[in-house]
C-alpha positions in Angstrom: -39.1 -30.4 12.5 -37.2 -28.4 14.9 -38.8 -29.7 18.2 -38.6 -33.4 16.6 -34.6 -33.0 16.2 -34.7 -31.5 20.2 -37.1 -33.8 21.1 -34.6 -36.5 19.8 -31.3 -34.9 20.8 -32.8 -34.8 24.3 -34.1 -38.5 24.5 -31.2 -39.6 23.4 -28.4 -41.6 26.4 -25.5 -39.1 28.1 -22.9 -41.3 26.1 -24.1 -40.8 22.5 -23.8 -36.8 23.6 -20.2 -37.3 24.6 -19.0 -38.6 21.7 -20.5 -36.6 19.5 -19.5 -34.3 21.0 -16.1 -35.5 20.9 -16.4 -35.7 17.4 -17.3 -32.1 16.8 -14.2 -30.9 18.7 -12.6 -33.5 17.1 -13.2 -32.1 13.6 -12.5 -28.5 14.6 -8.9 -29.9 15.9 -8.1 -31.5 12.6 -9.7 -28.2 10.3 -7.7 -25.8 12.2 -4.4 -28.2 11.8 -5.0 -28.6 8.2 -5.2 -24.7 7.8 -2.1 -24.7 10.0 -0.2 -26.8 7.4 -1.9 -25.2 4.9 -0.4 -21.9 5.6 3.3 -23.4 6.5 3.2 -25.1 3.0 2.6 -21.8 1.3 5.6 -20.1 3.3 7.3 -23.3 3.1 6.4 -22.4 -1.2 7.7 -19.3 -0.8 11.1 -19.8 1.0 12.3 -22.4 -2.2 11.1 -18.9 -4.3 13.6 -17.1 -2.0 16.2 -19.5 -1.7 16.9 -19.1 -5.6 16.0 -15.2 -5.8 18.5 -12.6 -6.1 17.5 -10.7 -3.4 17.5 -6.7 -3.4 18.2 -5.5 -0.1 21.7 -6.6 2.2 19.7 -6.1 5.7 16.4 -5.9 6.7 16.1 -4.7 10.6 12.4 -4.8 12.5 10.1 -5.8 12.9 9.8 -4.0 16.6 9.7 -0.6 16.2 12.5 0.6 17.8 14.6 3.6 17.3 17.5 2.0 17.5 16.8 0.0 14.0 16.8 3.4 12.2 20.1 4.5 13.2 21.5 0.6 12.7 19.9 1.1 9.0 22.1 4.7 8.5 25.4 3.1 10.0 24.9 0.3 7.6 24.5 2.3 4.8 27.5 4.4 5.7 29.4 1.0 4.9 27.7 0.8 1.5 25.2 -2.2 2.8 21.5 -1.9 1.4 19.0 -1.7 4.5 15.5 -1.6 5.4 13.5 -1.3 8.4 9.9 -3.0 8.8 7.5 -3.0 11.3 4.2 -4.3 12.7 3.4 -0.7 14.2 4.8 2.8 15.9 5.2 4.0 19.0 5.3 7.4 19.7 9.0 8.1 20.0 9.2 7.5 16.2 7.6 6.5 13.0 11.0 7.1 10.6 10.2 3.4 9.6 10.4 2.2 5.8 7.7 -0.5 5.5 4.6 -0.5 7.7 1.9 -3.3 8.1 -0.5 -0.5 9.5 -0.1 1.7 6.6 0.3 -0.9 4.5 -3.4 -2.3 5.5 -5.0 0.6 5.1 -4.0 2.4 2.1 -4.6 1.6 -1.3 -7.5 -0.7 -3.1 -6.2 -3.3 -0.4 -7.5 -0.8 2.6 -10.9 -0.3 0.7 -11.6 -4.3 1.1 -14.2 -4.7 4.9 -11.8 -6.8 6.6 -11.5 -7.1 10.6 -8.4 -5.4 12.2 -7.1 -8.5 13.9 -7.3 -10.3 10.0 -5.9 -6.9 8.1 -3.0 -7.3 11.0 -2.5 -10.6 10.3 -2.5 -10.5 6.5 0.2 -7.2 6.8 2.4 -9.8 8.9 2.0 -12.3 6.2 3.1 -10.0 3.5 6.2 -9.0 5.4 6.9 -12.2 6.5 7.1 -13.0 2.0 9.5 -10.3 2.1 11.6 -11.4 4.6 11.6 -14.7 2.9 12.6 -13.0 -0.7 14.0 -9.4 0.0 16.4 -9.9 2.3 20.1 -11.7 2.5 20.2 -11.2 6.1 17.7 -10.4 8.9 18.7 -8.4 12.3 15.4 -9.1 14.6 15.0 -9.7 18.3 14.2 -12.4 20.7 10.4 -12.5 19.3 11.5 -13.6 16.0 10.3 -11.6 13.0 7.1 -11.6 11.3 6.9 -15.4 11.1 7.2 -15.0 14.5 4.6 -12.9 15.1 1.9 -15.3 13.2 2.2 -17.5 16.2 1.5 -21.5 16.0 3.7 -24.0 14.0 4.7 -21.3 11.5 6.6 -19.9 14.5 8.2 -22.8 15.8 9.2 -23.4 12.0 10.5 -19.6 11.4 14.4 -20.4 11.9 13.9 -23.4 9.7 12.2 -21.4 6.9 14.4 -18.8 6.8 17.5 -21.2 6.4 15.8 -23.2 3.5 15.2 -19.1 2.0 19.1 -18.7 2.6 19.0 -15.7 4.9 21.2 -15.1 7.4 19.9 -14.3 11.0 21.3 -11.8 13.7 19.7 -11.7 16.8 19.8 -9.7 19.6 18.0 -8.3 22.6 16.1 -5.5 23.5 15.0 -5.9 27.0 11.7 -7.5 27.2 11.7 -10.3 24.6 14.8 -11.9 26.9 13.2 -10.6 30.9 12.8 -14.1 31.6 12.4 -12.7 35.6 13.2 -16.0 36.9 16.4 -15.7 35.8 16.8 -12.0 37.1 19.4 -11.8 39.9 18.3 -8.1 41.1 15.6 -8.4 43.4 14.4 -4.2 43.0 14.2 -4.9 39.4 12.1 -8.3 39.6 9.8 -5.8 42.0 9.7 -2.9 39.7 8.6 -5.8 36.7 5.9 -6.6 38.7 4.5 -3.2 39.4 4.6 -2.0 36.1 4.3 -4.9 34.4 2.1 -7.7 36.6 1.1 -9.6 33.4 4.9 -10.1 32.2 5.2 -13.4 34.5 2.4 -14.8 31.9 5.0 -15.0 29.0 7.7 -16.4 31.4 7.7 -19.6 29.0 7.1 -18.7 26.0 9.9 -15.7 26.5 12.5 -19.0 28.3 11.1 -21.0 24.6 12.2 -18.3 22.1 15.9 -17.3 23.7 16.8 -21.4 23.4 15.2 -21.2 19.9 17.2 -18.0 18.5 20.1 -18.9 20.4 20.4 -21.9 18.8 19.3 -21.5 15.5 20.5 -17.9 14.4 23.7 -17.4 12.8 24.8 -14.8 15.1 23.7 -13.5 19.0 24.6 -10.3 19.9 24.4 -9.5 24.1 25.1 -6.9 26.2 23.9 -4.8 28.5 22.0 -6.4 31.7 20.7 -8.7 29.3 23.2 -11.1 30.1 21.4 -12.4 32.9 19.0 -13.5 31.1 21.1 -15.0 27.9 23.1 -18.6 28.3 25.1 -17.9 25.2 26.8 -14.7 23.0 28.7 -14.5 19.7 29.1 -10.6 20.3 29.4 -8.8 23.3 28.7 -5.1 23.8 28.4 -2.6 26.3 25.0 -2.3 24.6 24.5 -2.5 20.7 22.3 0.9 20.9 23.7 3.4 18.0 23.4 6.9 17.4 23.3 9.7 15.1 26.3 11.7 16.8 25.6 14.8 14.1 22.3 14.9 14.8 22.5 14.7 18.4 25.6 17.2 19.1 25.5 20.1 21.6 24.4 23.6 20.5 27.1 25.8 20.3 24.9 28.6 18.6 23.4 29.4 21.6 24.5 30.9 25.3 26.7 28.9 27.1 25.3 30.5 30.4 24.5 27.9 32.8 20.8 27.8 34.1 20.6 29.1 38.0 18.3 26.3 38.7 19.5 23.1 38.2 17.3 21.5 35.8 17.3 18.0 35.0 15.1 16.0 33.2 13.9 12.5 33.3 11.8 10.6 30.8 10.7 7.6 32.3 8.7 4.8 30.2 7.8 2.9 32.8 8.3 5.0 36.3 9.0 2.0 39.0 11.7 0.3 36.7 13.4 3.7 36.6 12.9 4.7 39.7 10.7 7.7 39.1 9.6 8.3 42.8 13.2 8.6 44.3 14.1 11.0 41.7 11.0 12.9 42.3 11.5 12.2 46.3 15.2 13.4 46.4 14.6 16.3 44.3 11.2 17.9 46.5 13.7 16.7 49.3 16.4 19.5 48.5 13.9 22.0 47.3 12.6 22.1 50.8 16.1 22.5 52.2 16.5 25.5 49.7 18.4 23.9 47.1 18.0 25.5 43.7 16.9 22.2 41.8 13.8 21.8 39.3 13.0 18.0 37.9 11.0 18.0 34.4 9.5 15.2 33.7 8.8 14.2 30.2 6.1 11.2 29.2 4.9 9.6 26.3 6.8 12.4 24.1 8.0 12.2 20.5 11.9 11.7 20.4 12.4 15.0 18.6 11.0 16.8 21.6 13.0 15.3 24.0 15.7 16.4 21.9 14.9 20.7 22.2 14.2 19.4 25.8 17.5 18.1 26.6 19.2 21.1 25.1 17.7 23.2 28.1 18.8 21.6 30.7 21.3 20.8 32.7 21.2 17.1 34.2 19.3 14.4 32.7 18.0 11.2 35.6 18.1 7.8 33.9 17.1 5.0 35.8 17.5 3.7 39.3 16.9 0.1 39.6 18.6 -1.7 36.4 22.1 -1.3 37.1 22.7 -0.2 32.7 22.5 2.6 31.0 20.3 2.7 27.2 19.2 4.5 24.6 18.0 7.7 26.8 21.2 8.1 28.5 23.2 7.5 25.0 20.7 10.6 24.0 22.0 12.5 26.8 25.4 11.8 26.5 25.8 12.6 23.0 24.7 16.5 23.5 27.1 16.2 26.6 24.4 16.5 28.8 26.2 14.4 32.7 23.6 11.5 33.1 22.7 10.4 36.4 22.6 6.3 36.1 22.6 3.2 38.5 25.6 1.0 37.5 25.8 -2.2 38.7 29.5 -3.4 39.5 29.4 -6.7 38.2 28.3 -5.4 34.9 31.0 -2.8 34.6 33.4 -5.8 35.7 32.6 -8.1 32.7 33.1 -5.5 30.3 36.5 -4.1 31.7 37.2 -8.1 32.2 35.7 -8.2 28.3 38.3 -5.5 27.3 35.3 -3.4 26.5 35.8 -1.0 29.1 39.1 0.5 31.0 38.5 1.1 34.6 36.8 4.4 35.1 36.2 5.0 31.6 32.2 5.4 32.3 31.7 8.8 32.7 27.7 8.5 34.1 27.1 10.5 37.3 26.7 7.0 39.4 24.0 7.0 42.2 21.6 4.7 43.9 18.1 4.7 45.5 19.7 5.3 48.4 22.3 8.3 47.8 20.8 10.0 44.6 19.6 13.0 47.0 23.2 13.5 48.1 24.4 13.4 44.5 21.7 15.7 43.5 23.1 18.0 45.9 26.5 17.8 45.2 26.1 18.9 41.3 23.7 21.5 42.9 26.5 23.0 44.6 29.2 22.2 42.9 28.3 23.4 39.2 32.1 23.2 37.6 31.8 19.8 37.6 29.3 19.2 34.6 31.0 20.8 31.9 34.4 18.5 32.1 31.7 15.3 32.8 29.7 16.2 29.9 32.3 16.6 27.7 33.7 13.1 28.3 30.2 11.8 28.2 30.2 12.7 24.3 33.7 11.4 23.6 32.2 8.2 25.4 29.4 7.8 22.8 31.6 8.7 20.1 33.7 6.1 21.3 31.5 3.2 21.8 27.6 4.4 20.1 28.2 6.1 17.2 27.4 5.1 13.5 30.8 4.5 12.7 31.9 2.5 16.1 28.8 0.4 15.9 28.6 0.2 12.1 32.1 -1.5 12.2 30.8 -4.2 14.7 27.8 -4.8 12.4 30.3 -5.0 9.7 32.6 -7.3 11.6 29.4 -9.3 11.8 27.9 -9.7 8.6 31.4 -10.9 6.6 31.6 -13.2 9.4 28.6 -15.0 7.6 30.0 -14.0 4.3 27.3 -10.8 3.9 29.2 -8.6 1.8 27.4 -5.0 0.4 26.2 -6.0 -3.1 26.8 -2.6 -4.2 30.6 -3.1 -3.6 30.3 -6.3 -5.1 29.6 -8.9 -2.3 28.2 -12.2 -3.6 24.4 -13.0 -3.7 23.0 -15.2 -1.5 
């Protein structure tokens, strides 16, 4: 029977093949559409469920894991909101994360079921994506979109619309990646560095250009700052950058020696070296050694944020980055032990925020240098060792000014009874 059907399949003319097989590809098309709509219907289902919920929680923040979520979560609940973070995954600087999709597929009667990892992924986004729909009263996510986001398809491309029929609120805001739209990038070293560290970035040029005009306009709120404003057209909020911080957990050690070290040590953490400049730290700092400079460089990869922390408190100097023109998180870190931080800023940057009335003129206390002078700067604190206690101490009063739970929890506060998101516990409304 078999070689009759071949026999036939082969006799038969070149255009009867062609449309069949037309037709089979035809029928795959409209299956894989009808699941499509399948599954937007159910979380179409479930955001009516959530639109007439009570729901528990005042802020859900995720789902990228970033460290900056957890501390956004305790300045929050400083200010009597409910929060919770969720994400997809960890990375390695830290897992302090409240609801997990890889623990959450694994554990359990659900993580005895044989399913593939890519479908267990998928499934764990789906769940979160129902909570997002039904916990929540507001959502702080990134350019990516949350977990709708993450399913991909029409279900992302719907996402913004879902979550409005659920009734929750959207804050968005960048972290760096989801808005390096590097067409838009106006520093030439940093559109290099992308491409070293990063050559298959360019591949997500559209779809990164699709989801900033999406959030931008369909979120309730857009927080900017940083040097992310050369890749955003549009900002409710500007910061310096919305990074937060723990300022109690990360303060300076008076229990031990004040003695400084003899070497200056400074440490750098790079997570991607040619966007921070690794190699003209590392250059400029073998550089002086040679010429008899008492310097040591420690360089710190792939570590867990807790041992940067008994890291930091060693040493004398830490080296941000060279090429971005902004300080972030690590430098914030720094700062908030007063630890000086040596830091590229660009002057246009600091311009719009002085212009912004986020700044006064001079008020930055980073250690400025470029690619180009950071050996002479090097040198200088080398030498000239009196200078890092007055510049760390102005470094913390800096954070505490600008990062800390309570200056950054009043800007989220600011935010959310702008869109009429008051803590429940204090009696705000229900959405």
């Amino acid at each position: 029977m078999d070689e009759i059907q071949r026999s036939f399949w082969i006799r038969m003319p070149r255009p009867v093949h062609q449309v069949i097989r037309k037709c089979l590809r035809l029928a795959i098309r409209l299956c894989r559409g009808c699941v499509r709509v399948s599954v937007l219907a159910v979380f179409f289902t479930i955001a009516l469920v959530g639109r007439y919920r009570k729901k528990r929680i005042d802020v859900g923040l995720g789902p990228e894991p970033l460290i900056n979520n957890v501390y956004h979560k305790r300045a929050l609940e400083r200010l009597g909101y409910t929060a919770e973070t969720f994400v997809n995954t960890v990375f390695f600087i830290t897992d302090e994360f409240d609801l997990r999709v890889d623990e959450w597929a694994n554990k359990g009667w659900w993580g005895r079921i044989p399913l593939g990892n890519t479908l267990r992924f998928y499934l764990g986004c789906a769940y979160l994506a129902t909570l997002q729909l039904t916990r929540y009263r507001c959502l702080y996510i990134y350019f990516h979109g949350g977990e709708l986001g993450h399913l991909g398809g029409i279900v992302a491309r719907c996402e913004p619309f879902l979550l409005r029929v659920a009734r929750v609120k959207v804050v968005v805001m960048p972290y760096g990646g989801d808005v390096h739209d590097m067409s838009r990038c106006p520093t030439l070293s940093f559109k290099h560095a992308m491409s070293c560290d990063y050559p298959l970035h360019c591949l997500r040029r559209p779809d990164i250009a699709t989801r900033i005009d999406r959030w931008t306009r369909h979120a309730d709120h857009v927080i900017s700052g940083c040097d992310w404003v050369d890749y955003m057209h549009h900002w409710d909020t500007l910061t310096l950058g919305h990074f937060s911080i723990d300022t109690q957990q990360w303060k300076p050690d008076t229990s031990s020696s004040t003695s400084v070290n003899e070497t200056l040590r400074i440490l750098h953490a790079p997570n991607h070296r040619t966007i921070k400049g690794s190699g003209f730290f590392v250059r400029a700092v073998n550089e002086l050694r040679d010429e008899g400079v008492d310097v040591e460089l420690v360089v710190l990869e792939g570590v867990h944020n807790d041992e940067i922390r008994h890291v930091m408190q060693d040493v004398d100097v830490v080296a941000d980055q060279l090429i971005i023109g902004w300080y972030a998180m690590f430098a914030i870190e720094a700062m908030s032990l007063e630890i000086p931080v040596l830091c590229h800023i660009r002057d246009d940057l600091e311009n719009l925020y002085i212009d912004a009335g986020l700044l006064t003129p001079g008020e930055l206390p980073l250690v400025r240098c470029t690619t180009r002078d950071v050996k002479d700067v090097i040198r200088r604190l080398a030498t000239d060792r009196e200078l890092l206690p007055d510049i760390g101490r102005r470094s913390r009063q800096f954070v505490l000014a600008h990062h800390s739970l309570e200056a950054v929890g009043e800007t989220l506060d600011r935010i959310n009874r702008s869109m009429g998101i008051h803590p429940l516990r204090h009696g705000g409304g229900a959405t």
